[in-house]
N, C-alpha and C positions, 0 to 999 in steps of 0.2 A: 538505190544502193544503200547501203546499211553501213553504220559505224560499228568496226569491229576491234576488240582488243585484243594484240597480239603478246604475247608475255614469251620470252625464251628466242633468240633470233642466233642462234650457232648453224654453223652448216646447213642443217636441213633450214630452220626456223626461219632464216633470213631470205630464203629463196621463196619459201610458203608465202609469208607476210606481204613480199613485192608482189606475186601475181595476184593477191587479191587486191594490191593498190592499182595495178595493171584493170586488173574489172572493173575499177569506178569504186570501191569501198573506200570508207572514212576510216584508215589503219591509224590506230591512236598502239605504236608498238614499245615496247618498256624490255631492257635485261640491263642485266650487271656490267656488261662492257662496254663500255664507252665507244669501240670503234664499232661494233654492232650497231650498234644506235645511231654513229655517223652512217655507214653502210645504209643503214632502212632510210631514212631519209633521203639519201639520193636516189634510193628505189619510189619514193611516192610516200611513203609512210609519217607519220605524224609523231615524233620520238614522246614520251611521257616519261615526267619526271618522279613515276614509281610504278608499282603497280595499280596501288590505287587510283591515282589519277588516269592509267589507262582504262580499265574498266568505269569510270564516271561515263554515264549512259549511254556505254555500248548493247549493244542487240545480242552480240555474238560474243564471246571470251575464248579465245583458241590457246591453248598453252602446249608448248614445244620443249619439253626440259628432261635432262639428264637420267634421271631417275624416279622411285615411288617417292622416294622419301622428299624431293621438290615438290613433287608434285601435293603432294599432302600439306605440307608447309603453303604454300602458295594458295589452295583450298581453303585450309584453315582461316586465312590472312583473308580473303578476298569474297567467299562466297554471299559477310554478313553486306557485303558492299554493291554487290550488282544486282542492277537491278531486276524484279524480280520477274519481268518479261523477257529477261535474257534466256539464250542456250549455251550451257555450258560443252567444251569440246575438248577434249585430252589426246591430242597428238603422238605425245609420248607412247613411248615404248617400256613398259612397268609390268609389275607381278598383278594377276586377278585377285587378291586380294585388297590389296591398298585401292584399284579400281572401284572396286565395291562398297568398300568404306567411304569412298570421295561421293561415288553417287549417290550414298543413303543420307550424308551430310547434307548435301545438296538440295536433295527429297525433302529433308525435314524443314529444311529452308522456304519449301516451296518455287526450288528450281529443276530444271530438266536438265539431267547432264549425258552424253556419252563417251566411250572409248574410241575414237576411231586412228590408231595406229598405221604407219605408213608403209609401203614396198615400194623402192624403185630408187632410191638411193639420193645421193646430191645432185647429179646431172639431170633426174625428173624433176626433184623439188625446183628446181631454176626453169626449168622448163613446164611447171606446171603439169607433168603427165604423169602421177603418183596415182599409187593405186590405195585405198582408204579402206579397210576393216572396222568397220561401226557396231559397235556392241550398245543398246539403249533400248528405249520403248520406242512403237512404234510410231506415235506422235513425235517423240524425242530426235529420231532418225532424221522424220519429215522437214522440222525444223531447221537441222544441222545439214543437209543433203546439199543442199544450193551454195551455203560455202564453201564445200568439200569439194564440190564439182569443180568451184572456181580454180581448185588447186591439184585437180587432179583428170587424169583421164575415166578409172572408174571409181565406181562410190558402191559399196556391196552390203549390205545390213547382214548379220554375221549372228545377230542374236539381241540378245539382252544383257542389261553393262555386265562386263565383260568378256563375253563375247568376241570384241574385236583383238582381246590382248591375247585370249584362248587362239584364235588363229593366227595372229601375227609371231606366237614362239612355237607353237606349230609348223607354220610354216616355213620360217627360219629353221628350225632343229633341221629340217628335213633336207634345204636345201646347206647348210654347213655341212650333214653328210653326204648329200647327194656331191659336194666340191672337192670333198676331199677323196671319194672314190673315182671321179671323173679325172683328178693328178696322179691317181695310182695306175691308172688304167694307160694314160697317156704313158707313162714311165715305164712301167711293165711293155708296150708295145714300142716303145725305144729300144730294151735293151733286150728287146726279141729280134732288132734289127729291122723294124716297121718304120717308113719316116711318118712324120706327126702328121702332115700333111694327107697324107695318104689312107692313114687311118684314122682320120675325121672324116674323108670324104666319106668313109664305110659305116663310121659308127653312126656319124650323123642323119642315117639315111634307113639305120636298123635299130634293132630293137632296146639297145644302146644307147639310145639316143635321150640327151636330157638340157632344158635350158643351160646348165651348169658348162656344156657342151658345146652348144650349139649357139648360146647367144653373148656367155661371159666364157670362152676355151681360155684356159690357165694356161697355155701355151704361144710364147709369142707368136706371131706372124701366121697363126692358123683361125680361120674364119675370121668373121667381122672383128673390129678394131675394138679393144678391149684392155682394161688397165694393165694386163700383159705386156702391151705396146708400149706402155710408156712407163717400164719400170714399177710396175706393182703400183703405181702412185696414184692417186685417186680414187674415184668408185666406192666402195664400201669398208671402211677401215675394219681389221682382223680385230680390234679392240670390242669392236660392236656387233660382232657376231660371236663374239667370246659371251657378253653381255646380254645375248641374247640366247644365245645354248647353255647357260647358267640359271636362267629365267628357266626357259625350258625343263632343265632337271629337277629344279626348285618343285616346280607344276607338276611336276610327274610324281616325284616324290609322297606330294600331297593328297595326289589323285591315287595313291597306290597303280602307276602305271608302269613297266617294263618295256626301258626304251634303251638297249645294249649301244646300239649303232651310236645313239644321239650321245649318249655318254662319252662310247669313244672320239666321238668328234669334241664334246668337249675338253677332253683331254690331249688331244691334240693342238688345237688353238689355246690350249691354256699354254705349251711348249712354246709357240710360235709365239705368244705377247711377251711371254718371260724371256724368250730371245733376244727383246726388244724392236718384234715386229709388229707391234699394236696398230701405229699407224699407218703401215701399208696396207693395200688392198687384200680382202683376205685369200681371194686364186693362189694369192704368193705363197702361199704353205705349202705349194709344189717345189721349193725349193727346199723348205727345211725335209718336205721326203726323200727329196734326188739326192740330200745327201747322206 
């Protein structure tokens, strides 16, 4: 097993850093907040009293944090510092540009870094069953694969850095709209006099049918149990799909791409945080339409 540095232990960050303490890895994990740092410890984790001292000859450098602009910060700070047999690994969820500046930094350093961005919310990261978007070379990948694995159920090579950040606001864009039609759909067949129920069993089963549907229904008590169930609370905060359909339009923008739908979703959840629904689950934005 390998001594790995884990930088950033919030929600996701702290559930990541345990199961690869759970593998056998030497987790040497460092953030700003004190009870995080208690938390990784009781998980297995080895708390460091900064950055620097967590990366001191780790193999691996995994960083889980907020934003680009961390993340670059944290790069700048840290890459003159690891050693230079390390892989570097960006967790985060950030813009392909600041992505690409971190890896070209890295390159001139003579280290190997990738993007591999995450799916699957706080209940995979705890559970280890996260699905991983790896944007890198492909030696890069090879390197980074096996701890990924550790944290995840699958591991996808996506490209060249950036790469993984390209699919993961992608993906995201797609499904933010795909949620937000899925609570229109349900509403509209409410007030057609359809029960929910009823018109799950049909949509689920036609050509209607979409994860959004079928595995997270914005509707209580219809299919499997879902943050619906317990009050919008949990699963995927509407703050970080706000944050991520923002990313998306940014990207699109840049790309010269025409993306109507993904817009209006963003503008939607931009309604729903300023409501001061940030941190519920984002399904719950079928409420701000029923009303």
């Amino acid at each position: 097993m390998a001594r790995v540095a884990f930088i950033g232990l919030g929600n996701m960050g702290g559930g990541m850093a345990a199961n690869l303490a759970k593998k056998g890895h030497d987790v040497r994990a460092f953030d700003l907040s004190a009870d995080a740092l208690t938390r990784a410890e009781a998980a297995g984790c080895l708390p460091a009293e900064s950055g620097q001292a967590a990366v001191e000859g780790a193999e691996a450098v995994i960083t889980m944090l907020p934003a680009g602009s961390h993340v670059e910060a944290v790069y700048d700070d840290l890459v003159g510092r690891v050693a230079a047999t390390a892989i570097l690994i960006d967790c985060s969820t950030i813009d392909v540009d600041t992505v690409k500046r971190v890896a070209e930094r890295a390159r001139e350093r003579g280290l190997q870094a990738v993007d591999a961005p995450v799916s699957g919310g706080i209940a995979a990261a705890n559970a280890g069953t996260l699905t991983f978007m790896v944007g890198g070379s492909d030696e890069a990948f090879e390197r980074a694969e096996s701890y990924l694995a550790d944290m995840g159920k699958a591991v996808i090579h996506a490209g060249g850095n950036g790469a993984g950040q390209a699919a993961k606001i992608c993906n995201n864009m797609l499904l933010g709209a795909e949620m937000v039609a899925t609570c229109e759909a349900f509403l509209l067949a409410q007030k057609l006099g359809l029960d929910p129920q009823r018109f799950y069993d049909i949509a689920s089963v036609s050509s209607g049918q979409s994860w959004s549907m079928t595995s997270y229904c914005p509707v209580p008590g219809v299919g499997p149990e879902t943050p619906a169930d317990r009050g919008y609370q949990g699963g995927f905060a509407a703050a970080l799909m706000l944050k991520d359909l923002r990313l998306a339009m940014e990207a699109a923008k840049s790309a010269g791409a025409d993306t109507p739908m993904g817009a209006r979703a963003a503008e939607l959840y931009e309604r729903y945080v300023e409501a001061g629904e940030g941190g519920s689950d984002f399904s719950g934005i079928i409420r701000m339409l029923g009303r």
